[in-house]
C-alpha beads as a LAMMPS data file, in Angstrom:
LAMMPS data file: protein, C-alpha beads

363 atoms
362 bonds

1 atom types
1 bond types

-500.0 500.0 xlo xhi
-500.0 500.0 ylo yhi
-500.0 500.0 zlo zhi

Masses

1 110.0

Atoms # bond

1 1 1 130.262 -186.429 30.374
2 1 1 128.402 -188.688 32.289
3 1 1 125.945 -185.789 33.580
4 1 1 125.625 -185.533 29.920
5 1 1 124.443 -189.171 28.895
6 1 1 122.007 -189.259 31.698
7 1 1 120.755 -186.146 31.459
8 1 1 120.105 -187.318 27.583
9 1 1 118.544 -190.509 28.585
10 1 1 116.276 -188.752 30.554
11 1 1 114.956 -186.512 27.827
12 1 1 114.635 -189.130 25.036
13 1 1 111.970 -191.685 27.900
14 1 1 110.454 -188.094 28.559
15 1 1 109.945 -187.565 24.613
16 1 1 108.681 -191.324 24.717
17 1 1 105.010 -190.616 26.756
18 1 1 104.479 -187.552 25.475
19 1 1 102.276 -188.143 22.418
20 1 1 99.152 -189.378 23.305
21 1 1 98.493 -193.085 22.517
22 1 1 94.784 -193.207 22.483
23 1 1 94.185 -192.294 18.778
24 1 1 91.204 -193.022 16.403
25 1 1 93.214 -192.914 13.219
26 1 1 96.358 -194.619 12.316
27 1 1 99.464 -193.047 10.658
28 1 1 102.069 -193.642 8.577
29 1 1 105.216 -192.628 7.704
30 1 1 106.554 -190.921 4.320
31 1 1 109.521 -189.843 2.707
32 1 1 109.879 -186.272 2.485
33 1 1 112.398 -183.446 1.758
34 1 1 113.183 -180.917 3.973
35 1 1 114.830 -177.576 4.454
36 1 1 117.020 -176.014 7.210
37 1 1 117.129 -172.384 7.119
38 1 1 119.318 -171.187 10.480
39 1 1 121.617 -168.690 11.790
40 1 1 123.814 -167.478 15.213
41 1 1 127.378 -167.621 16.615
42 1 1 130.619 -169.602 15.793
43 1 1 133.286 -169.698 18.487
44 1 1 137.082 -170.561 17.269
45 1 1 139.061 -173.045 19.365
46 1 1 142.593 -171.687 20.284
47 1 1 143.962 -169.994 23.457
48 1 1 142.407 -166.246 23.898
49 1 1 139.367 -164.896 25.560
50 1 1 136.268 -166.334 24.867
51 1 1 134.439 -163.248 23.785
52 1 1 137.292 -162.193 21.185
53 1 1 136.489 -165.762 19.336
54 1 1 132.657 -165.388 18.752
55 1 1 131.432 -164.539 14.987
56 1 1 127.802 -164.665 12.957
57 1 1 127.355 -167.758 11.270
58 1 1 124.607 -168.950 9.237
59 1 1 123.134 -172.010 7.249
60 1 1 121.219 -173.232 4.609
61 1 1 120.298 -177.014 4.115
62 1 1 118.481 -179.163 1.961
63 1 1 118.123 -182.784 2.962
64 1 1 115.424 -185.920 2.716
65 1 1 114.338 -187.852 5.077
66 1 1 114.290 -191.628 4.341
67 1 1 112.842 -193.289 6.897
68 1 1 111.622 -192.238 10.647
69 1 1 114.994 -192.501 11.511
70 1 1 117.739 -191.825 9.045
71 1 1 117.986 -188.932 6.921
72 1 1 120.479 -186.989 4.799
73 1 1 120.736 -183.210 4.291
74 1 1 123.447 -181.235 2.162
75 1 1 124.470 -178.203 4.404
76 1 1 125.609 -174.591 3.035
77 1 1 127.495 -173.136 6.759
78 1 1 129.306 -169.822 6.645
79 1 1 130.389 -166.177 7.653
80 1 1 132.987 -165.333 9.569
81 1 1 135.343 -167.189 11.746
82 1 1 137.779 -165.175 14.378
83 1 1 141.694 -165.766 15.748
84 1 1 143.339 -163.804 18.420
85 1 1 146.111 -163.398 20.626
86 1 1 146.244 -162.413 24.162
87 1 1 149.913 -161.985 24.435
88 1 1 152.379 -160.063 23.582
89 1 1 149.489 -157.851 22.999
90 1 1 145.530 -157.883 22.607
91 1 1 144.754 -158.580 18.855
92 1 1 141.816 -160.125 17.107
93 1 1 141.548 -160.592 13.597
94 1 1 138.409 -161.850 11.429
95 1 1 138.104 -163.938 8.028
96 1 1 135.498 -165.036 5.902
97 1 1 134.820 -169.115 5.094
98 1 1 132.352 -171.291 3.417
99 1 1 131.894 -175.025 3.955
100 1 1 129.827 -177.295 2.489
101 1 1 128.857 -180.463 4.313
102 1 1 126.805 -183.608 3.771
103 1 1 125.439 -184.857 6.670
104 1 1 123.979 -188.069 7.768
105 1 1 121.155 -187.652 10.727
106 1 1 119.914 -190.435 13.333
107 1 1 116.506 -189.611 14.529
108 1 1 117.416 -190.605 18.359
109 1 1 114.033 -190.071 19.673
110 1 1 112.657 -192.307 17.092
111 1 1 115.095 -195.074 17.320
112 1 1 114.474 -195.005 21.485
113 1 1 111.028 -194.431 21.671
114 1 1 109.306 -195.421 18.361
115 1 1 108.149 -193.348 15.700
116 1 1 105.100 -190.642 16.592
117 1 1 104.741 -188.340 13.955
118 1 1 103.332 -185.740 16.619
119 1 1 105.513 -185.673 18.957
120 1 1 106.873 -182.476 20.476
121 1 1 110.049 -182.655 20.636
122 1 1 112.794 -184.673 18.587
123 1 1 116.732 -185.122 19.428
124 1 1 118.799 -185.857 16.073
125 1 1 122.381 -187.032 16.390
126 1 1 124.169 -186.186 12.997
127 1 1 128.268 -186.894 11.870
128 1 1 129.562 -185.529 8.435
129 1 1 132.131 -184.276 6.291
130 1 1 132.630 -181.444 3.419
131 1 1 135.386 -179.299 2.533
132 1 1 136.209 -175.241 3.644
133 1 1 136.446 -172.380 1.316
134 1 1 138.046 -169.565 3.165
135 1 1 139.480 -165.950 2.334
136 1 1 140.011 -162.826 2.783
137 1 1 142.995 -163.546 5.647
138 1 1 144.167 -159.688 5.549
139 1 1 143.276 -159.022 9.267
140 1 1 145.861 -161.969 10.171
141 1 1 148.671 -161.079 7.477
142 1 1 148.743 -157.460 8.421
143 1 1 149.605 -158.802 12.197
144 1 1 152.098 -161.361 10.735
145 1 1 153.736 -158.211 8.751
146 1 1 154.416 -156.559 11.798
147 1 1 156.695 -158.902 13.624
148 1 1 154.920 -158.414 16.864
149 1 1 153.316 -161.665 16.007
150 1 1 154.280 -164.569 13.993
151 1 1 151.696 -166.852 13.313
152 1 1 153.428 -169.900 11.916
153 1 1 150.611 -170.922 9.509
154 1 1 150.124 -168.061 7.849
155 1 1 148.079 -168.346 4.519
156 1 1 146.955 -165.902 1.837
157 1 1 143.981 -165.696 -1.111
158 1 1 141.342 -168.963 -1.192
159 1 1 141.854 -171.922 0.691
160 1 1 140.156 -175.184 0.463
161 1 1 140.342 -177.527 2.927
162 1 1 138.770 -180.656 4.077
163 1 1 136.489 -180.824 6.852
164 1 1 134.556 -183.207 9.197
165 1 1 132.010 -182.723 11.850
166 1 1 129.290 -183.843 14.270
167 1 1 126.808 -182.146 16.170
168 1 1 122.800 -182.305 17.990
169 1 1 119.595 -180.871 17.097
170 1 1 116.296 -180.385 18.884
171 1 1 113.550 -179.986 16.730
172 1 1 110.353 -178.261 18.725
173 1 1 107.436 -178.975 16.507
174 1 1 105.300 -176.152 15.676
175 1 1 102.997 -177.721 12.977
176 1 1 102.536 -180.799 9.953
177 1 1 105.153 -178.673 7.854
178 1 1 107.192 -176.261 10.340
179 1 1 109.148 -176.984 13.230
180 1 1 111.554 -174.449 15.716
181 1 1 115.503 -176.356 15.431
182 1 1 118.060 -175.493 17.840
183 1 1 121.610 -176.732 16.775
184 1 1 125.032 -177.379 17.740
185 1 1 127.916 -178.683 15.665
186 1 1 131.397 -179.253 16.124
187 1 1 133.789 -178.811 13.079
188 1 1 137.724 -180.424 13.251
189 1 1 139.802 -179.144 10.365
190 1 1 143.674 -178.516 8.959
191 1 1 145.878 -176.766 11.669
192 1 1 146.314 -173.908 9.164
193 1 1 142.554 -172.917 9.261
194 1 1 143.287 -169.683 11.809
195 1 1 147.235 -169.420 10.723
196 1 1 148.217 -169.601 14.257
197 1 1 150.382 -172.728 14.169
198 1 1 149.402 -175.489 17.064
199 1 1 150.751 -178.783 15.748
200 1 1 146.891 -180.060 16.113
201 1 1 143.897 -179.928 14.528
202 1 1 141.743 -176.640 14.752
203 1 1 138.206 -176.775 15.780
204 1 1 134.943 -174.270 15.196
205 1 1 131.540 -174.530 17.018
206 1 1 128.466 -173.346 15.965
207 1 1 124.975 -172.914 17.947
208 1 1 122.309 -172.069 15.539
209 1 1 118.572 -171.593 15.517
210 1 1 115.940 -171.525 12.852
211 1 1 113.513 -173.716 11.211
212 1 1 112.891 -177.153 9.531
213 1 1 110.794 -176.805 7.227
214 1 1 109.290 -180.282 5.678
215 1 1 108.571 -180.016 2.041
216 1 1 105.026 -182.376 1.569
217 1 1 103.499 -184.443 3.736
218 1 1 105.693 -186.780 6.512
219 1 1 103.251 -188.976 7.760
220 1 1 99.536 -190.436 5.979
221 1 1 96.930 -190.863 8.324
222 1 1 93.321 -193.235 7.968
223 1 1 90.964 -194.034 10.276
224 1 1 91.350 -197.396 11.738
225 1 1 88.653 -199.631 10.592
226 1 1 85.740 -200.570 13.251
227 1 1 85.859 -203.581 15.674
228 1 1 83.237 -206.096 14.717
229 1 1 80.576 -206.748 16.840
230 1 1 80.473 -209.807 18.828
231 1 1 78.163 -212.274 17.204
232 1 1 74.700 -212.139 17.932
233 1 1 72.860 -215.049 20.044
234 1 1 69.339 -214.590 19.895
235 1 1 67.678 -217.759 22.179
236 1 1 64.875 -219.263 20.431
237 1 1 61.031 -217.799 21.727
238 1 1 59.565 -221.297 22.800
239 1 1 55.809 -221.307 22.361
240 1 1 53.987 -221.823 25.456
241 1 1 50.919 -224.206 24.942
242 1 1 47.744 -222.395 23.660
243 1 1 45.474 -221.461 26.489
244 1 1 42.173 -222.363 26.338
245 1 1 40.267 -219.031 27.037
246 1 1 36.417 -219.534 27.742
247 1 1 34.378 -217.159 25.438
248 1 1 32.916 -214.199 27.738
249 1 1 30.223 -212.914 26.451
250 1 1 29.547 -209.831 25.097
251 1 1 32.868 -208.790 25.526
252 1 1 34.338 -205.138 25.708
253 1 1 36.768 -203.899 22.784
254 1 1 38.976 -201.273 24.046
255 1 1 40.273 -199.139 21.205
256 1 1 44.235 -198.656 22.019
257 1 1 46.434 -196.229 19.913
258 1 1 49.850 -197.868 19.211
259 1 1 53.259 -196.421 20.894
260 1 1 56.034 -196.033 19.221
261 1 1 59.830 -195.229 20.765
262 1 1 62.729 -194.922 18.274
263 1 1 65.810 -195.972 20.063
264 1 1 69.092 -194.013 18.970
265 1 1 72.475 -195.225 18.917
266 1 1 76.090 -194.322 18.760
267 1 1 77.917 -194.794 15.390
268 1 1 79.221 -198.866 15.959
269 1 1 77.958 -198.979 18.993
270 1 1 74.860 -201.275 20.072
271 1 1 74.726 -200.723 23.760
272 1 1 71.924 -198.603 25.416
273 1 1 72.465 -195.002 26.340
274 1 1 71.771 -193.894 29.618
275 1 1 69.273 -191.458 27.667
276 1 1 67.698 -193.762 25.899
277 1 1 66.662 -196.171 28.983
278 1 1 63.116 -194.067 29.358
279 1 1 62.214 -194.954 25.648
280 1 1 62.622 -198.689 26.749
281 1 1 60.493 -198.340 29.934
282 1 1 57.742 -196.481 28.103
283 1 1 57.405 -199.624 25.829
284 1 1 57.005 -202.084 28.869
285 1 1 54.371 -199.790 30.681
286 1 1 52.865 -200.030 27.958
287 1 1 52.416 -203.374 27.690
288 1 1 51.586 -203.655 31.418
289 1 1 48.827 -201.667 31.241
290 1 1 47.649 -203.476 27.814
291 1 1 48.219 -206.941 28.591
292 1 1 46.786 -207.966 24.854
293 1 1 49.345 -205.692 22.808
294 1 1 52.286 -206.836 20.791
295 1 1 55.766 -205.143 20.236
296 1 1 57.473 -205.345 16.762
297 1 1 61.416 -204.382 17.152
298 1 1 62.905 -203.437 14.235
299 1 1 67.695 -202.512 14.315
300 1 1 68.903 -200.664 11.456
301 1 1 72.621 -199.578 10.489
302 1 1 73.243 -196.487 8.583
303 1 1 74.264 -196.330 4.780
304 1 1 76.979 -193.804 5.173
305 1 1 80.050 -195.738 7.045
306 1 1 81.010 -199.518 7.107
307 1 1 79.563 -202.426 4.966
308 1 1 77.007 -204.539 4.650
309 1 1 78.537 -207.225 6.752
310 1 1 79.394 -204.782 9.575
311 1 1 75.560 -203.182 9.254
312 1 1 74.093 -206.072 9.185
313 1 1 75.444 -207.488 12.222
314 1 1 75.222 -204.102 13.999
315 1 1 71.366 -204.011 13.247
316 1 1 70.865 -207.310 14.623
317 1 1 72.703 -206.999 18.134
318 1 1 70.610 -203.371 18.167
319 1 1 67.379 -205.298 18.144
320 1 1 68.782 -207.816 20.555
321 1 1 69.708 -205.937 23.199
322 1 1 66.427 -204.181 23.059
323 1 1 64.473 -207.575 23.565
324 1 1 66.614 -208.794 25.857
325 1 1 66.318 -205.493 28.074
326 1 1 62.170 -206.108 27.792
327 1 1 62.480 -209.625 28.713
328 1 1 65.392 -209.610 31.537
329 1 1 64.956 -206.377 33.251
330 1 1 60.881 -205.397 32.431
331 1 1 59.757 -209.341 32.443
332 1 1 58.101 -209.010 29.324
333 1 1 56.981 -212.276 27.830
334 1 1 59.235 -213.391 25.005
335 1 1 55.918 -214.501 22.835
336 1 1 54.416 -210.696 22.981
337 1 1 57.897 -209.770 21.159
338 1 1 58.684 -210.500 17.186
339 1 1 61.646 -208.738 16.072
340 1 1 64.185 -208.489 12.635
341 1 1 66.920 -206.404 11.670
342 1 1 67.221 -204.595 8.070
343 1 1 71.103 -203.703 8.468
344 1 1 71.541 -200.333 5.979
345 1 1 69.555 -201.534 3.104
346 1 1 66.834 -200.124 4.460
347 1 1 67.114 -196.256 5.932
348 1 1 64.056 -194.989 7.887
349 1 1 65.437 -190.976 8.036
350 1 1 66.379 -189.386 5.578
351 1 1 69.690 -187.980 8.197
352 1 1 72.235 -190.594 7.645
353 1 1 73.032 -190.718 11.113
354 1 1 69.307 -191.037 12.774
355 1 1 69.940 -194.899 11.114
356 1 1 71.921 -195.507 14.011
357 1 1 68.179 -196.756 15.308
358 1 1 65.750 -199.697 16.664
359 1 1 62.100 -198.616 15.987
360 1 1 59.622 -200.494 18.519
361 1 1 55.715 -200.373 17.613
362 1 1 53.650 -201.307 20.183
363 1 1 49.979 -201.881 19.846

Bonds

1 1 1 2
2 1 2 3
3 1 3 4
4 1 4 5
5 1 5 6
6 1 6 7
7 1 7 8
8 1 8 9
9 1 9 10
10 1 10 11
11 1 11 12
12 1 12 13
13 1 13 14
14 1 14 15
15 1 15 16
16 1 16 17
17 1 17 18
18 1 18 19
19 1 19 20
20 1 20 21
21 1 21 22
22 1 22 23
23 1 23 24
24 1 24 25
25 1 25 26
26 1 26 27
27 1 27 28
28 1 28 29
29 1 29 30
30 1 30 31
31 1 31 32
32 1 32 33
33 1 33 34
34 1 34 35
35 1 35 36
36 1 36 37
37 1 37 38
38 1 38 39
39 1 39 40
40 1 40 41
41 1 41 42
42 1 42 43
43 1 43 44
44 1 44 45
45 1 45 46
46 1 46 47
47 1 47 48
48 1 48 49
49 1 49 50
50 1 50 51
51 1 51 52
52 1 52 53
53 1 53 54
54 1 54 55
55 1 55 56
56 1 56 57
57 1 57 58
58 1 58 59
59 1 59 60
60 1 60 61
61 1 61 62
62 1 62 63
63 1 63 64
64 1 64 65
65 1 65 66
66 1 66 67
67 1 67 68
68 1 68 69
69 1 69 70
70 1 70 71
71 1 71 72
72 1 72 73
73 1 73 74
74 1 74 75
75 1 75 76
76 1 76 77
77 1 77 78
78 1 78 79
79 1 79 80
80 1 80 81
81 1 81 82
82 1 82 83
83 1 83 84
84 1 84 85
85 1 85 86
86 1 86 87
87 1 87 88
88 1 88 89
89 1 89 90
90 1 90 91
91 1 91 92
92 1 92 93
93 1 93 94
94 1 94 95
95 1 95 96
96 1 96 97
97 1 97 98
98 1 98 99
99 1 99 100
100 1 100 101
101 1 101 102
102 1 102 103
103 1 103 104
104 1 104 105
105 1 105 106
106 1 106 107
107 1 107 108
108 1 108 109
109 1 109 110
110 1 110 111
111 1 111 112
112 1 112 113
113 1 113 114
114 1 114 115
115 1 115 116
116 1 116 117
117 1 117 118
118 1 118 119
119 1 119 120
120 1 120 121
121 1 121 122
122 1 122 123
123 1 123 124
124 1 124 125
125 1 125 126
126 1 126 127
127 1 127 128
128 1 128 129
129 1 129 130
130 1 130 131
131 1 131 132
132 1 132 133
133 1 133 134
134 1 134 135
135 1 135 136
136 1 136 137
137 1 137 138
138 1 138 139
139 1 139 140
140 1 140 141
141 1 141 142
142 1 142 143
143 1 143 144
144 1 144 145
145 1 145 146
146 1 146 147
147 1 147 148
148 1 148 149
149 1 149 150
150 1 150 151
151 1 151 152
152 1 152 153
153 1 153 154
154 1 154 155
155 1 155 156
156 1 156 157
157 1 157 158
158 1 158 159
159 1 159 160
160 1 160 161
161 1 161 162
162 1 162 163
163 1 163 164
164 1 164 165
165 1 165 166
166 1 166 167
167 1 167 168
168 1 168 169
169 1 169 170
170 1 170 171
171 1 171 172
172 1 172 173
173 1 173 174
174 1 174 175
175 1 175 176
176 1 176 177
177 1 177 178
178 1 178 179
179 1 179 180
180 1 180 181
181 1 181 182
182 1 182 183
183 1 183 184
184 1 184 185
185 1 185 186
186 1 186 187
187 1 187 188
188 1 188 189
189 1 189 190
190 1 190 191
191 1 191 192
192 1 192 193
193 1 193 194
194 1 194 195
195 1 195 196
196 1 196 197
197 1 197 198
198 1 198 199
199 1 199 200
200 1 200 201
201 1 201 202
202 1 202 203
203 1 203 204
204 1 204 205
205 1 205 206
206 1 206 207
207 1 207 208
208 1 208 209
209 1 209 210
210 1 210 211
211 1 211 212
212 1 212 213
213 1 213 214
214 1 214 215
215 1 215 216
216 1 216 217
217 1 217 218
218 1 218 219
219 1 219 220
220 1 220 221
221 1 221 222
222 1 222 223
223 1 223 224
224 1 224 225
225 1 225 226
226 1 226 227
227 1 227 228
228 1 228 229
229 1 229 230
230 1 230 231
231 1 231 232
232 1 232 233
233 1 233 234
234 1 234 235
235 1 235 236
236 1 236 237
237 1 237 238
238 1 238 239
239 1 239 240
240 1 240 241
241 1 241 242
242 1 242 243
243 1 243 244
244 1 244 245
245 1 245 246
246 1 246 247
247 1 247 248
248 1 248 249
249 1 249 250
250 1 250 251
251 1 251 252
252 1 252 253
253 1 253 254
254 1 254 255
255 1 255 256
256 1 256 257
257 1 257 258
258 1 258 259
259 1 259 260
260 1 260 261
261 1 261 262
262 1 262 263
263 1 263 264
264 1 264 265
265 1 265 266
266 1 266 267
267 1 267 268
268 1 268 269
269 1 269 270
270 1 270 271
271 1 271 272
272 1 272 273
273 1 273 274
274 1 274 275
275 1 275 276
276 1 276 277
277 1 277 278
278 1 278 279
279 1 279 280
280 1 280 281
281 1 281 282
282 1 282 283
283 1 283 284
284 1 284 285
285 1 285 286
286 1 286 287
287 1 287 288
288 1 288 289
289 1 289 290
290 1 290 291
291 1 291 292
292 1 292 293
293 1 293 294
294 1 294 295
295 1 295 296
296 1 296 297
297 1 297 298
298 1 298 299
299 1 299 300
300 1 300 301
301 1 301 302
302 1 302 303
303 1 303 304
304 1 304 305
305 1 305 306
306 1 306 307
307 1 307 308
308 1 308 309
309 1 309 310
310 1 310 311
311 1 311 312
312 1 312 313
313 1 313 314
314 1 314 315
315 1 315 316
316 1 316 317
317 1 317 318
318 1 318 319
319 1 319 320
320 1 320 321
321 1 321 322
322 1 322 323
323 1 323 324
324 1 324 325
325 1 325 326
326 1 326 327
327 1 327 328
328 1 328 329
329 1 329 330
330 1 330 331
331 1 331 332
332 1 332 333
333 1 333 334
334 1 334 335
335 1 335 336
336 1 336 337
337 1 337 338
338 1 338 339
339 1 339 340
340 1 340 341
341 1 341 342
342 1 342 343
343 1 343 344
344 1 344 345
345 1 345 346
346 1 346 347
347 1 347 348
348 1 348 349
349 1 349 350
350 1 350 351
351 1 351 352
352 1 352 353
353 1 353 354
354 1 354 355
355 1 355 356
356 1 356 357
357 1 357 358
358 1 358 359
359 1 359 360
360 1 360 361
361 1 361 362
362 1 362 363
């Protein structure tokens, strides 16, 4: 038993790390119905070999699940269940039950390790009660007829009794809606359940494997809303005093075309790509090599995600980091710079997401 706990603890901080945290959307949960469709083996407590005790079993539930942890399902379990005896003689004999249960379940990997609605794999502890219809007892009152055994508890036509029961699932998840369930389930009931008299309680077990199949959606899922830029501090351009420049005659107009560089970014993102870096050095050789020209920066945001408030501040640290890049790392002079920012009221492209943009003109 102790194997057993640890072994469990184990699995559930296993089950814990392995949905991946790092997410871009947040979910949440929602109540749902569900359906258990299952079958495989019962084995019958009581003292005779193991393989004379197995039977087919099946089950059918329907149940709703009410929060991440608790749920409630109404189970339909039934088929056969087997007695035997080993002495005087060999002898097996078969009858035919159906018990209804309602069953309370306790989401154990949610209750440990917090709710993911993606997660893998999911252990569910479950305790409940119903009552047994069984019949069809001829197998056992044919051996009680023929005095080579007497059963003690024999019983004959429908019987109902009362029953209560506890079990495990592991639910593999296949998909949104589906997911593989393995189950097992102990069942305690009336000593006169396989006729053989014991003067205790008789217990069934059932393994069973199948499906869960949720009916509508479990979880709702948005994206998570975009950090907002840090606030942009632009230092003010002081004005250097005007130079006095002595008139030269005659003097030489050189005919420059302007240079422009559109400079792309990520959607709310504002720093510089690693491929847009050349864009920003063709601006300042430009101005090197014509020491008279003027650069106009203009940051947009585009119209087709966030606000006005978010646009507008991610248009204005997009210009920013543009002039501070001339200035800091190409020692351009601050006064050969004007810049402004239009946020998304104003969309150059006609692609929603070539907005992303700060447009330098040099000439």
């Amino acid at each position: 038993m102790k194997m057993l706990k640890t072994l469990l603890a184990v699995m559930l901080l296993t089950m814990g790390t392995m949905t991946a945290s790092a997410q871009e959307v947040e979910y949440s949960f929602k109540r749902h119905a569900f359906l258990n469709l299952q079958g495989g083996a019962q084995y019958t407590l009581t003292d005779a070999k193991f393989k004379n005790l197995i039977s087919p079993n099946v089950q059918a539930a329907i149940g709703y699940q009410f929060t991440p942890v608790f749920g409630v399902r109404l189970a339909a379990n039934g088929w056969q269940s087997r007695g035997a005896f080993d002495s005087p003689t060999e002898a097996k004999y078969k009858f035919n039950y159906i018990a209804g249960n309602v069953d309370f379940l306790f989401n154990l990997s949610n209750l440990f390790c917090g709710w993911k609605p993606q997660r893998f794999l999911n252990v569910i502890a479950f305790v409940g009660g119903g009552a047994n219809f069984a019949w069809k007892n001829d197998e056992a009152i044919a051996l009680n007829n023929g005095q080579t055994f007497q059963l003690g508890n024999i019983w004959d036509g429908t019987k109902k009794r009362s029953t209560a029961r506890g079990g495990l699932q592991f639910d593999f998840r296949l998909s949104d809606h589906v997911g593989f369930l393995l189950e097992g389930n102990a069942n305690v009931i009336s000593d006169y359940y396989n006729s053989k008299q014991s003067r205790n309680a008789d217990w069934y077990f059932n393994a069973l494997a199948g499906f869960r199949i949720n009916l509508g959606q479990a979880y709702t899922k948005k994206e998570k809303p975009a950090p907002e830029p840090e606030p942009v501090y632009i230092e003010p351009v002081v004005q250097p005093e005007p130079v006095v420049v002595q008139p030269e005659p005659e003097p030489v107009i050189v005919t420059v075309e302007p240079l422009r560089r559109d400079i792309f970014f990520l959607r709310n993102k504002t720093d510089i790509r690693d491929s847009e870096v050349q864009k920003i050095q063709d601006i300042a050789d430009y101005l090197n090599k014509y020491p008279n020209a003027q650069v106009n920066i203009v940051g947009y945001a585009d119209a087709g995600t966030g606000n006005d408030n978010i646009n507008d501040r991610l248009a204005a640290r997009r210009a920013d980091v543009v002039v501070k890049s001339l200035i800091e790392k190409y020692g351009i002079s601050a006064d050969r710079i004007t810049y402004d920012s239009k946020g998304a009221r104003i969309q150059p492209f006609e692609e929603n997401d070539l907005n992303r943009v700060t447009i330098c003109i040099a000439e």
